[in-house]
C-alpha positions as CSV (number, residue, x, y, z in Angstrom):
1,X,-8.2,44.1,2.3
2,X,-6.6,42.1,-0.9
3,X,-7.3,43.8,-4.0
4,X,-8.6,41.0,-5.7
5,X,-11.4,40.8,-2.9
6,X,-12.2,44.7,-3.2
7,X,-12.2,44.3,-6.8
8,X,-15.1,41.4,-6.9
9,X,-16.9,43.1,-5.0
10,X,-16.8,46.2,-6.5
11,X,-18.0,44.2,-9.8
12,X,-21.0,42.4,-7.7
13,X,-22.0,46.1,-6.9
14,X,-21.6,47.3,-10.5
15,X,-23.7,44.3,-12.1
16,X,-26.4,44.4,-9.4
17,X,-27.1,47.7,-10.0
18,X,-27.2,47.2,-13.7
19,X,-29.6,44.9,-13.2
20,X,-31.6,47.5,-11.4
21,X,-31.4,49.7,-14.2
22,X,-32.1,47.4,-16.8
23,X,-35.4,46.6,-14.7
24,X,-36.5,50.0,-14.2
25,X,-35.9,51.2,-18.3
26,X,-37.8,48.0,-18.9
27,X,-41.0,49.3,-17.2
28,X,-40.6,52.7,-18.4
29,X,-40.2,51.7,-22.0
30,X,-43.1,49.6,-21.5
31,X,-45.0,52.5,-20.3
32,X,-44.2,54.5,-23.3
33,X,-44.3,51.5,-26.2
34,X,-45.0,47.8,-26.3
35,X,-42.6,48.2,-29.5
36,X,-39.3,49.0,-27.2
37,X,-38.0,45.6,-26.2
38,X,-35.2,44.4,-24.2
39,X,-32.4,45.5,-26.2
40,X,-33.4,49.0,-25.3
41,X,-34.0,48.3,-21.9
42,X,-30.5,46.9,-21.7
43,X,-28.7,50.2,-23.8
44,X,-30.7,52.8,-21.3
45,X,-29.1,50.6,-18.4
46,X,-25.4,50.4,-19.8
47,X,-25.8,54.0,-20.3
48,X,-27.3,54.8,-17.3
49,X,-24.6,52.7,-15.5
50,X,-21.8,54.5,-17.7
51,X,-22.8,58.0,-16.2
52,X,-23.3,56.4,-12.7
53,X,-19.5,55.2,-13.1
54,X,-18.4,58.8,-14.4
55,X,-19.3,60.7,-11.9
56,X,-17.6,57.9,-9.2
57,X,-14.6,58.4,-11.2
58,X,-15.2,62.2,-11.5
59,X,-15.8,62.5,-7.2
60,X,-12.9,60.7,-6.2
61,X,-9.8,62.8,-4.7
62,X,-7.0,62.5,-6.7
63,X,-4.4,60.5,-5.3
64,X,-0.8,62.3,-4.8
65,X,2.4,61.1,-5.6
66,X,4.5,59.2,-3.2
């Protein structure tokens, strides 16, 4: 597979499922104030999604020198 290809889809992934998170904070912050808006929602799913890529980057083998 060409990088290139591996890599858009990899970024598809990433932004779908920050969009998923984004949603989900959105309801919960509802839940706990009317106040919370969408910029919270939106910080809760970039963090949520910066953990989510950590421990990706943190479960991956390490690759050995050729």
């Amino acid at each position: 597979m060409k990088p290139y290809v591996f890599g858009i889809g990899v970024m598809l992934m990433l932004s779908s499922s920050m969009t998923g998170m984004i949603w989900i904070a959105s309801i919960g912050l509802r839940r706990l104030s009317k106040r919370l808006g969408p910029g919270s929602a939106a910080a809760a799913g970039a963090l949520a999604l910066s953990i989510l890529i950590a421990a990706l980057a943190w479960s991956a083998p390490a690759r050995e020198a050729a």
